[in-house]
Structure formats: structure tokens, C-alpha cells
N, C-alpha and C positions, 0 to 999 in steps of 0.2 A: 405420059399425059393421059387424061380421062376426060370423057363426056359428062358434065352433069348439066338438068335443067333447072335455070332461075328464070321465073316469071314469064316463062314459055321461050328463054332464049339459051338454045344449047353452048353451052360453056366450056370451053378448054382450057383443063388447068391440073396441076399434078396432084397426086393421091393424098399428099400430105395437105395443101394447100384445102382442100374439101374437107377433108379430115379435119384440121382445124376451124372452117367454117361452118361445119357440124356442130362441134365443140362446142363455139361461141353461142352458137342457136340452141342447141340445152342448157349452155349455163343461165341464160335471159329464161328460160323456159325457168330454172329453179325458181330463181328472184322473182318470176309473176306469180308465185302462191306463196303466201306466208301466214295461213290459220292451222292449228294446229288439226283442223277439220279434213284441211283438204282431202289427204290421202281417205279418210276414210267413205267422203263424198263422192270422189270421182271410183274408186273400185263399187263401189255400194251403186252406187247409179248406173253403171254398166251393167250389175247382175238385173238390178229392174228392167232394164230397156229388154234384156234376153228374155227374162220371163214373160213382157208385155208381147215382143214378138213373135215367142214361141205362140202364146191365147191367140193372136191373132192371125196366124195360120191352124189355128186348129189341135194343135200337136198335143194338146191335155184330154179330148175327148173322151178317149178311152185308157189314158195310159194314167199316173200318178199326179196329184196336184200341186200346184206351180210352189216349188221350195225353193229356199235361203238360207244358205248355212252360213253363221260369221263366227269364228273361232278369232279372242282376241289371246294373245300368247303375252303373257306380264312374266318379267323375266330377275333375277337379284342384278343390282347395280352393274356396269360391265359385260351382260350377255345383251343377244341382240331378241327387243323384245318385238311379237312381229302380226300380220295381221292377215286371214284364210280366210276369202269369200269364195263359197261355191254356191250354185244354182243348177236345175235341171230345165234349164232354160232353152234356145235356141243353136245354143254348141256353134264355133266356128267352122267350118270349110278350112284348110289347109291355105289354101292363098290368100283368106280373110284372116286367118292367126299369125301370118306372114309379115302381114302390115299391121298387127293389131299395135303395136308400140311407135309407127310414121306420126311426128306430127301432124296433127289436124287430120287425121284418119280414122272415120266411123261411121261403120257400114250402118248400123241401126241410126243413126244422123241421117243418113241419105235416104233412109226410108221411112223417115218422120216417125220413128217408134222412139227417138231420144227423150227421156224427160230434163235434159239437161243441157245447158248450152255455152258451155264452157268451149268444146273441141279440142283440146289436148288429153285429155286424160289419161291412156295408160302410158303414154309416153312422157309423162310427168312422173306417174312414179316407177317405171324402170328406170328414169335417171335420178330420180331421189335415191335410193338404197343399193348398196353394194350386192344385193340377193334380191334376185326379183325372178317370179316365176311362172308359167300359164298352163295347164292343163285345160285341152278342150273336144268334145265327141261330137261330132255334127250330126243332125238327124238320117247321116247316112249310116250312122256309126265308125266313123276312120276317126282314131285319135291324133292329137297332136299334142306334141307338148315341148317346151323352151325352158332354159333359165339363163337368166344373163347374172356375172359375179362382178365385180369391179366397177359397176357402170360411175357412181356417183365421186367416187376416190381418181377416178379417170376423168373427169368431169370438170373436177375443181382445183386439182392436182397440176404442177408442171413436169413435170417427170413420171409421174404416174403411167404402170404399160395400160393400152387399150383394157376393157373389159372383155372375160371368157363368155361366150356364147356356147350353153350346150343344147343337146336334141331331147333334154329328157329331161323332168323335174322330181327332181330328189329329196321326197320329206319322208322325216321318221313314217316309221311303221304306225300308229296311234293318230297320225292327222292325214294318211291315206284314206279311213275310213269315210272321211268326208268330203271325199273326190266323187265327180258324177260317174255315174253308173253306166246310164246307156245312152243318156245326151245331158249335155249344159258346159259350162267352165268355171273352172275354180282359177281363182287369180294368188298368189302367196306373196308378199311383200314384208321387209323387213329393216323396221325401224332403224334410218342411222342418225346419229347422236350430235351432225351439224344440220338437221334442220328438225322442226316442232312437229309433232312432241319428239323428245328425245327420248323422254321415257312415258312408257303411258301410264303409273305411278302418279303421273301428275296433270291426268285429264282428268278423275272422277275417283272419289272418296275411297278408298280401301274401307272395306268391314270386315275386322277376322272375326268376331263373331257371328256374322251371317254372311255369305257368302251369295246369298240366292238376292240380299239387298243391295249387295253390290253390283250382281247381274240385272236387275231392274233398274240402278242407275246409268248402267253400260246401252239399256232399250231406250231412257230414255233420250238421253245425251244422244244417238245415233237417229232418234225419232225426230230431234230436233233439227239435228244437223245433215238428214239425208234422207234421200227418195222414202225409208220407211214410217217418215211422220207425215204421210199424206192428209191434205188438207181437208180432202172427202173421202169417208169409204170407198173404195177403187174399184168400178164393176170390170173384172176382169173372167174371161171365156176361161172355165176349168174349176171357177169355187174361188175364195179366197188363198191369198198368198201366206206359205205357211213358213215359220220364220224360227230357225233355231239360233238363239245365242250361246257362245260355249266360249268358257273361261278356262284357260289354262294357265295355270300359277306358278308351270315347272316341277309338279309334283305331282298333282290333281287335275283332274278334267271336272268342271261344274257345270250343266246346262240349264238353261229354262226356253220352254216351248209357247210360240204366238203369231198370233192373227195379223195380217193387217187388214184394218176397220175403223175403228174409232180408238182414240187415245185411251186405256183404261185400265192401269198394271193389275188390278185386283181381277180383270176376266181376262187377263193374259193377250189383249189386245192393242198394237201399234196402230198410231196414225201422229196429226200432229199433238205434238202439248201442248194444247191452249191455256194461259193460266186459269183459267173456270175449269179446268179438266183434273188442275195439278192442287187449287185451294176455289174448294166448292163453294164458293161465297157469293158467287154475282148474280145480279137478277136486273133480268130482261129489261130496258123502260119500257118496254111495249106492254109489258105484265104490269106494270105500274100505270100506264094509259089507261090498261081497261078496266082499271078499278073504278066502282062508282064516284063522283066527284065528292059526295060527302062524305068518302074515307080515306081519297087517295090521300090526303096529306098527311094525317094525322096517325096513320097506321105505316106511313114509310118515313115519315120525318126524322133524319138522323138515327136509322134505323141499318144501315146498308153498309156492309164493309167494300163494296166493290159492284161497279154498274157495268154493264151488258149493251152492248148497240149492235146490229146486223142488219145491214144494208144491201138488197141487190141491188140492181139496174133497174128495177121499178120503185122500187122505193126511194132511189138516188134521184130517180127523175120527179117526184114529189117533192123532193126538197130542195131541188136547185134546178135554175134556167137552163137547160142545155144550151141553147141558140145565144144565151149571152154568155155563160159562165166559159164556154169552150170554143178556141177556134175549130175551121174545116178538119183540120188533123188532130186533135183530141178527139173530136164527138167522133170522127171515125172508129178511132181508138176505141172509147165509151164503147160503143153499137157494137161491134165486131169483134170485142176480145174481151171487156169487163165482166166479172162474174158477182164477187160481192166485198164488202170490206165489213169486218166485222172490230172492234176496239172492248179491250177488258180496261175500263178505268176505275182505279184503285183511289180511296179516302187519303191512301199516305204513301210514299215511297217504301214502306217497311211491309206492305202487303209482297211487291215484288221481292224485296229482301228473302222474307218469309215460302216463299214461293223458289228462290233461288236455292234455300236452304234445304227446300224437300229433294230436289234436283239431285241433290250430292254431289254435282259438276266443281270441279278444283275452279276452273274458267266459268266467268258471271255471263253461262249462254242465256239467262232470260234479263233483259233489258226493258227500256223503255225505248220506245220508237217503232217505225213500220217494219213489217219484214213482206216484202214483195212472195208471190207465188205464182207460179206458173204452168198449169197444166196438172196443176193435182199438188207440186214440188214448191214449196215456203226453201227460196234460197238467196244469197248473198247477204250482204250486211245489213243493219237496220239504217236506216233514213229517221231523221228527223221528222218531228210534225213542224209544219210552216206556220207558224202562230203570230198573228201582229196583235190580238188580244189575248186575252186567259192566260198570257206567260208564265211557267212552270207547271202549267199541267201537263203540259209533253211528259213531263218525268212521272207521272202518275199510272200512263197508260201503254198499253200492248196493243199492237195492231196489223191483222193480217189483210193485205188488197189482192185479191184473187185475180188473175186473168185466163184465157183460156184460148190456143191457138195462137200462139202472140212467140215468136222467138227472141225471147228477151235477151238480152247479151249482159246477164247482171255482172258474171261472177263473182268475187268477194266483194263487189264496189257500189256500184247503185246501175241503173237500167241507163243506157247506155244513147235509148231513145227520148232525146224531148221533150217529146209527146207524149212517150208514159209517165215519164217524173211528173210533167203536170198535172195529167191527170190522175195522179195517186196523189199529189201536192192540196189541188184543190178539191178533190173529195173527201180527204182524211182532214180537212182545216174545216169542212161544215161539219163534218160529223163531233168531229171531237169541241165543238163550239155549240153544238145540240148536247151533247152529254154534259157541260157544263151549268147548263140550266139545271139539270138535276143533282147540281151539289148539294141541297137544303138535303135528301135524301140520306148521303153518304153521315158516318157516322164521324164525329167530331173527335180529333185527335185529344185524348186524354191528360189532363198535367198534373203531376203529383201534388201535393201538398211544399211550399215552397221551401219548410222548413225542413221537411225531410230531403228534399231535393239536395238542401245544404248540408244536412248530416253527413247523407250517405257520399257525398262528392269528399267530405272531409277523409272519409274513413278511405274511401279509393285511392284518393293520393296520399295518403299514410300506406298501403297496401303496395302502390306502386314503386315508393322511395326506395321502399326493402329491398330491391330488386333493380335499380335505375343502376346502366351502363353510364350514364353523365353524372351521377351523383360519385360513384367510385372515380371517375377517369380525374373528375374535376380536385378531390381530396388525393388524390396521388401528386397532380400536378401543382400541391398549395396552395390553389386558387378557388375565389370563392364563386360557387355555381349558379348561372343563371336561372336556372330552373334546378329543382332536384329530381326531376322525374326524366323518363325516358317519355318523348313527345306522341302525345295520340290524339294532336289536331294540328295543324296547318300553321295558326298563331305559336306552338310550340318549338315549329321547324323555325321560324321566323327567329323568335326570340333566343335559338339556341345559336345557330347560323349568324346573329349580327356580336355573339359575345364572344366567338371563337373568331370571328374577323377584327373587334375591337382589340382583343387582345393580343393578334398575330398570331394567334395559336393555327389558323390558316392564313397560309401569306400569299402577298400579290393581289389581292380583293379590297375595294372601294364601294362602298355602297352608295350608291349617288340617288336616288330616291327610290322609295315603298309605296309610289302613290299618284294620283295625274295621269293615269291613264285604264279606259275600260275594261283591257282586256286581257292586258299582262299586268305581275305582282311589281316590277319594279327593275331598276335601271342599274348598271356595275360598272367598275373599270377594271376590267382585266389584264393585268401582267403575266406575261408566261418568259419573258425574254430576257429578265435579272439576274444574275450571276447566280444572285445567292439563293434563288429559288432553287436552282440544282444541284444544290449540295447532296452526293452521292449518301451522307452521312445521316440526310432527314428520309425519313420513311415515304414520304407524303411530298417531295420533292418532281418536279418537273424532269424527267427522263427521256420523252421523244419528243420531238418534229411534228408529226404526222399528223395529227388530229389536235381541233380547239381554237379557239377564237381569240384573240386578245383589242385593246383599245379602249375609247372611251364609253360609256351609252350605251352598254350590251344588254341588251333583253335578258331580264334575269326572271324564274319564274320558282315559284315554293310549292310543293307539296306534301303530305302526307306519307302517301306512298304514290310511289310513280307512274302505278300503270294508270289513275285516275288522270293523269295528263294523255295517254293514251286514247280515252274515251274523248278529250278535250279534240284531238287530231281527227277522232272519227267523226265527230259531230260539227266538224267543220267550227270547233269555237277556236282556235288557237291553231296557230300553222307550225309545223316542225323548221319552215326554214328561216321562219325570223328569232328564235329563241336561240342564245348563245351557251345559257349555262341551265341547268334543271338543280335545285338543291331540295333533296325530300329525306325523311327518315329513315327508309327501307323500300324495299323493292319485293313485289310479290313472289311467294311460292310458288311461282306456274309457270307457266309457258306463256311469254308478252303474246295478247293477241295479235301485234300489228310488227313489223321490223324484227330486230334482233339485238338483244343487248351482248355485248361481251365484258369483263370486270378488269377492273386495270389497278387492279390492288394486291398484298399480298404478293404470291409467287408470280404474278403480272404485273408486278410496278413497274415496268419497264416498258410499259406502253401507255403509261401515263404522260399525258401532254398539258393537262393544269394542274395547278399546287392542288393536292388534295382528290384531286378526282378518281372514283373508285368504279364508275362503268361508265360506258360508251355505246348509246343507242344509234342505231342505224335503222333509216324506213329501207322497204320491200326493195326499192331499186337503188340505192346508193348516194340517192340523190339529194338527200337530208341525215344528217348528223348532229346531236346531241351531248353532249357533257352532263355527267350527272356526274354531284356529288352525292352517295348514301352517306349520311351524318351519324346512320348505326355501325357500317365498316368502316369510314373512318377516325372513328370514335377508336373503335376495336383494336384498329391497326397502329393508332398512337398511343393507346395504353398498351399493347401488347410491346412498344420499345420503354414504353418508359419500364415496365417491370424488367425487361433485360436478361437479366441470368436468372431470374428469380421468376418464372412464369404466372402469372394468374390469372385472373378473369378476361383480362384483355387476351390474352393468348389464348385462349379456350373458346371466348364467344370468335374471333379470328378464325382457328379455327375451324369451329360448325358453319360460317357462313362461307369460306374460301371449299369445303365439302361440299355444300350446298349449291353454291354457284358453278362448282365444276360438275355435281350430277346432273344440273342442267342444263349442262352443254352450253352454258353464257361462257 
């Protein structure tokens, strides 16, 4: 038997029994992070906190200026690709690298140098990856160094033995050189393939021919998502922080050297990426205020691809009642923590498009809605704007609400206090309702000539036919096709989905209405429990138990592609646990931002629990589950038996997506 402490009450209980209530307490730890951000978030804000503490004892006076190495390791399909932060920062103590991986353990937390307020960190991801590793020199100079193997295989596993803990971290010769020297620590972690990203192939664009724009889309994506897209240039004791990114491709090492300052790849300087930073278009209203009245209209009218608003705390107090707009605990909030809110609002949705594009992010990190920031750090998920007028210019605009001093408990989710949501609720609802007055400004969405409109649509789907998986699948099965194209809107899913249920071609499905209600597509009856849906002999046949809904009035919902229901979950329009079935065309190349899908098609039919159904979404904690049918792999998977012995398109697009979904660890 053994001592351990719960909740300050000494406990007797055997080694195994702890051991397993260990277990349980990292495997919940997994399931609370699921962006594919996290890892890079929590090691990257730890090397900040070291650097900000080392400035603040002094330790840069006279010695080197406060550095950051991030060495990302891109690997071919199969090898484990991995992630090297080092800094000459504040270096651990021996008893402080002890406990560096204790939940909820952080020494620069307790001394208020954290920019981050998650509290798990590195014990998040030493139980994320089978290799995890710490090298660290305290400004005594005494090293330490660790590496645990087996953590996450141990973790998730029922048989699996414990993980190896060694006293030493063992990386090639070639990523030694970017170990600290005479104080800091380097953290090494290494990608495993059940959680996101699986590969990092499919966080941010590949360029083989430039290699160094690939490296700037690695700054930006990490400026976005982590302590180095600071919201203000950061007066920090030593000079500015000096930042090497380095790409390793498994053959080649590529670097590129920068600041953090202000956002600006062409002076080789981090901070955050404002959209005005990323597509130079917006201008100021206040530049527009102080044009003389007999010009301002007539020289800005429908002149402006994107408008500008920045607001402190005196400016905020100009435009709204404090004493009515805010109870006791807001204004306190207001007075004591608020810094500024500034909004980039755009003439169209396709400005941020345009803006996402420059990005080269595989994941749509630039959005519409708030991003909270804290102490310098833009973190957690975006928030809505709370609009009861102007509806849909939410979707127009970007908006960062500054605070300062304020231990905000966001992590992926929203601030966790009341009292800030409100106040970033009703500050972002006047501002973004003052930049609405300046629409006449923005520039007027352009429409073609109607005739060409019709030309070129004709000539598109002529273009698309050539090439349509439902045009072939449908002439195999001598049936005449609802559409002849492969679907690239919403109405296509619909129209294609109610002709493969009219015809049985998917069985057990009822379509009971499209229509009558705000905020789902429409209503089903589900049969999962028919004999003859489990005929071992149909491909698309009902094979387990486990998972799926069946009855009458099932929340049935259409998309395009899937993850666009995902945003639907983040923005609070559509809940995961009332929806029974999800029916979309395809499913993105990336990494779901939010849960986890797995595919139940193909060499997984056998974890299929609806007729037809080809993946299975699960949110973060278990606690919602989803049925999709992809109407592109199931297409695929019923042309690929109808050809039989005789393989063709069906078998080949099957397939590249059954590759596809198994390189990304669905």
C-alpha cells in the first residue's frame, strides 16, 4: 500500500490502483485539447515565459539577446514528424525540471511571468507522444536532461507496459546544435498519428519551389497561434526577441531569421497578423473623420476595400455610458484590465478569403469573429459578434479585445469569466455598429454581365461532367442521374442524397421533411435494425451496434463539406447533440479543427452502424457523436463493387480517399 495526496487528504491505496488513477487523469487531460495548435502553443509559450523571466532578473545585461529556436522536423508518410523548441531563457533548477511534466505545475505561473493560462502544459504533451524530451541549464550552470518513450501508447492502451523514463536526451548529432549553451531549455516532442496534427504535411502549404515561402508561412501560422504573434511590440529588458525558424524536410535543414515587433515578413519581423498587416487595404475612419466635410464623401464613397476602427478605453468611454452600459463587475473589469479593441471590417467575405489565401494555412486560421488577448497573447477560439441589428456583418469582420493583467482562463473556448464575455460582448456590438455606418464607404460588390454569368456557368458544367464520380457511377448502375456533376453547393448534396434514397440505392432512410424549421435542413427516419440492411454481401450494409441513431424525426442536416458544420458548432448555431445523421459531399484535407473523425468505410466497414455511412465524428470529450455520410466515398465504395473483378474509377477514387483518410490518422 502507498500514501498519496487528494485534495489535501492523505490516501491509502495500492500502487496499481494510483497508477491507474494517474492514467485516467492523463487520458481526460488528452481529450481537453483538440486544435491541432495546441502542442505548438503550449511548448512555444513556455520558451516566452523563460525569456520574459530570464529580462526580468536581469540575466541579458551583459551576456546574448533573448533567443528562440523552433526547428519544425516534416517527415515522408510513416516516420514520426516532430517539433524542437529551444531558448536561452531562464534554464530550470534540477527540482523545477522534476516537476516540469506534474499537472498543473508552473514555476513561471507562480511568479506571474506566465503569458498563458491554460496550466497543464508540458504535461499535456509528454502524454501526447511516445518521445518526449527536456534539456535544461539553470543560470547556475548544472544541466538537466529527461526523455520519457511510451507515454501516450501507455496512456490509451490496455495492455500497453508503463513508459521508459531516461536521464538523458538523445537527438541526432545536426539538432544538438540548437541546444542551449550556457542557460535556457529546449523542449523536443514528437508527433503521434492519434492526435492532430498527425502530420504536419497538413498544417500549412508545402512550396517545393520556394522553400523560404514555406518558412514564412510556418512564422505566420505560429505568429497567429502563439505567444510570437504579440499584439504589441513587447518592451522586453535585453533588445528585442530574436527568433529562428528552421525546417527540416529529412534531408535538408532551411532557416529564416526574425524579430518580435510588429507583424511584417518582408522586415523579417513577428508579432500578431492583423488582416491590415496581411492585405494592406483598410483605412482608418478616424482618417476618414478628418477629412474636410466638403470631401469626406465624395473622395471615399465606395472607394474602400476594408475599414479600420481602434478603440482604447478612452475612446470606448466617448462612445458609450459606462454607469449604464456596465454593471459593478464589468466596469470594474473596463477600468482595471481593458486595453483596446480594434476590428478589420471587410466590403465582402472574400477579402478574408483572399487574406486566408496569402496565409498558406491548410486550416482557415483567419476567420470572422473576436479573438480575445491577454497580456500581450491573442488566444483561444474566436467568439461571435452579439448583433441584434446589422446581421451578417459579423462575417465581414476580424476583431482583436485586448486586456491586460486579467488571468483569463480562455483556453480553446471562450473566457471563462462573465464579466469579460460581457464586456468584450457589449463593446464589440457598439463598435462593430459604428463601422456600419461607414458602409456607403466600402466598395460595392461587383456582378458580371448576366449573360456572361450564364455562358461561363454553362461551359463549367460541361467541364465538370467530364469528370463527375455520379455521372459514371450512375451509367454503370443503368440508372438515370439526378444530376450529372459531382456537387459544389449544398442544393447539389440535397438533390443527389434524396435520389439515392428514392431509389434505395441507400436503404433504411425516409425523408420526412426539408423544411419548417430555422435552424436544421430537415427531418429522417432511421432504420438501422432490418435484417436486410445487413446483408454481409452489400458493401454499405449495417455491420455494428455501437454507434448511430435510428427512429422516427431524426435531425437530419446537408452540407457541402463537413467541416463548415464544424464552424456551425463553434459559433454556437447548431448543437452536435441534437443532429442524428450529417449527409455532405466530402470532408476536408486537414485536420477537423474541433473532435475527431474516424472513417467506417472501405477496409473499416465493419464499424459501420448506418446503411451507408462512411465516418464518425466525435467532439473533444465523448460526449457528442455524429454520423456522416460522404456521398464522394460512398459513391466510390458502390462503384468500386459494382465494377467487381474488373477495377475502375470506382476502385481508384476508393482508393486515393481510403490513403488519404488513413494518412490522416481518421
Amino acid at each position: 500500500m502507498a500514501n498519496f495526496n487528494l485534495f489535501g487528504f492523505q490516501i491509502s491505496s495500492s500502487e496499481e490502483d494510483i497508477r491507474a488513477l494517474r492514467k485516467r487523469e492523463l487520458k481526460n487531460l488528452l481529450t481537453s485539447y483538440g486544435d491541432e495548435a495546441d502542442v505548438f502553443t503550449e511548448i512555444i509559450q513556455n520558451a516566452y515565459d523563460a525569456i520574459c523571466q530570464a529580462a526580468k532578473v536581469g540575466l541579458y545585461a551583459e551576456n546574448a539577446a533573448p533567443h528562440i529556436d523552433i526547428v519544425i522536423g516534416k517527415r515522408a508518410t510513416g516516420d514520426r514528424h516532430y517539433l524542437l523548441v529551444s531558448e536561452n531563457g531562464i534554464g530550470m533548477r534540477p527540482d523545477v525540471a522534476q516537476q516540469f511534466t506534474v499537472p498543473g505545475f508552473s514555476s513561471n505561473k507562480r511568479l506571474g511571468d506566465s503569458v498563458g493560462h491554460k496550466g497543464v502544459g508540458a504535461s499535456f504533451f509528454a502524454a501526447a507522444s511516445n518521445r518526449f524530451g527536456v534539456f535544461t541549464i539553470d543560470d547556475k550552470g548544472t544541466k538537466t536532461a529527461a526523455e520519457i518513450r511510451g507515454a501516450y501508447d501507455w496512456i490509451t492502451g490496455e495492455t500497453t507496459p508503463p513508459p521508459q523514463i531516461f536521464d538523458e536526451l538523445n537527438l541526432p548529432k545536426y539538432l544538438e546544435e540548437f541546444l542551449p549553451k550556457e542557460r535556457g531549455t529546449a523542449v523536443y516532442y514528437e508527433f503521434h498519428s492519434g492526435l492532430k496534427p498527425a502530420t504536419l504535411s497538413h498544417v500549412v502549404l508545402k512550396d517545393d519551389e520556394d522553400v523560404r515561402r514555406e518558412l514564412e508561412r510556418w512564422a505566420t501560422y505560429l505568429c497567429f497561434k502563439t505567444p510570437l504573434g504579440q499584439i504589441e511590440p513587447p518592451a522586453i529588458d535585453g533588445g528585442p526577441v530574436k527568433v529562428r525558424i528552421t525546417l527540416d524536410n529529412g534531408s535538408d535543414l532551411h532557416d529564416t531569421s526574425w524579430q518580435i515587433s510588429e507583424y511584417d515578413l518582408s522586415a523579417r519581423t513577428l508579432g500578431y497578423p492583423y488582416p491590415s498587416k496581411i492585405l494592406r487595404v483598410a483605412t482608418n475612419i478616424n482618417d476618414i473623420d478628418a477629412m474636410p466635410e466638403a470631401q469626406r464623401v465624395w473622395r471615399n464613397k465606395g472607394r474602400h476595400q476594408a475599414l479600420r476602427l481602434y478603440w482604447n478605453s478612452a475612446d470606448v468611454e466617448k462612445e458609450m455610458s459606462l454607469e449604464t452600459d456596465f454593471n459593478d463587475d464589468e466596469l470594474q473589469i473596463f477600468e482595471q484590465h481593458f486595453r483596446f479593441i480594434t476590428i478589420f471590417f471587410a466590403y465582402s467575405t472574400d477579402i478574408l478569403k483572399e487574406i486566408h489565401k496569402r496565409v498558406g494555412s491548410r486550416a482557415q486560421i483567419f476567420k470572422y469573429g473576436i479573438r480575445i488577448a491577454s497580456d500581450g497573447v491573442a488566444q483561444g477560439r474566436m467568439l461571435d459578434f452579439d448583433l441584434t441589428s446589422n446581421t451578417g456583418l459579423n462575417r465581414q469582420a476580424h476583431a482583436v479585445v485586448a486586456f491586460r493583467g486579467l488571468e483569463l482562463d480562455v483556453g480553446r473556448k471562450i473566457a471563462s469569466n462573465e464579466a469579460v464575455t460581457e464586456v468584450i460582448r457589449k463593446i464589440s456590438r457598439r463598435a462593430i455598429n459604428v463601422l456600419a455606418d461607414y458602409r456607403w464607404a466600402l466598395k460595392k460588390k461587383e456582378l458580371s454581365d448576366p449573360s456572361y454569368d450564364l455562358d461561363a456557368w454553362r461551359q463549367q458544367t460541361k467541364d465538370r461532367t467530364t469528370d463527375s464520380l455520379v455521372r459514371v457511377f450512375y451509367k454503370a448502375i443503368d440508372e438515370e442521374a439526378p444530376i450529372e456533376v459531382d456537387p459544389n453547393t449544398e442544393n447539389d448534396v440535397i438533390a443527389l442524397f434524396s435520389a439515392l434514397v428514392s431509389k434505395q440505392l441507400i436503404k433504411g432512410y425516409r425523408i420526412q421533411a426539408l423544411s419548417g424549421f430555422n435552424r436544421y435542413d430537415g427531418l429522417i427516419s432511421v432504420d438501422r435494425d432490418s435484417e436486410h440492411l445487413k446483408d454481409y454481401h452489400d458493401p454499405l450494409s449495417v455491420r455494428s451496434d455501437e454507434w448511430g441513431y435510428s427512429g422516427e424525426y431524426q435531425v437530419l442536416e446537408f452540407k457541402l463539406q463537413f467541416d463548415s458544420l464544424l464552424e456551425d458548432f463553434e459559433n454556437k448555431i447548431k448543437a452536435p447533440a441534437d443532429i442524428r445523421l450529417v449527409v455532405c459531399w466530402n470532408l476536408p484535407e486537414i485536420n477537423v479543427p474541433r473532435g475527431h473523425i474516424q472513417y467506417t468505410y472501405g477496409d473499416r466497414r465493419d464499424f459501420r452502424s448506418l446503411y451507408g455511412m462512411t465516418h464518425l465524428w466525435e467532439d473533444e470529450n465523448g460526449a457528442s457523436y455524429v454520423p456522416i455520410i460522404s456521398l464522394k466515398h460512398l459513391i466510390a465504395e458502390k462503384l468500386a463493387s459494382v465494377e467487381g473483378s474488373d477495377p475502375g474509377i470506382g476502385a481508384a477514387r476508393l482508393q486515393d480517399l481510403q490513403a488519404l483518410d488513413a494518412q490522416m490518422g481518421l
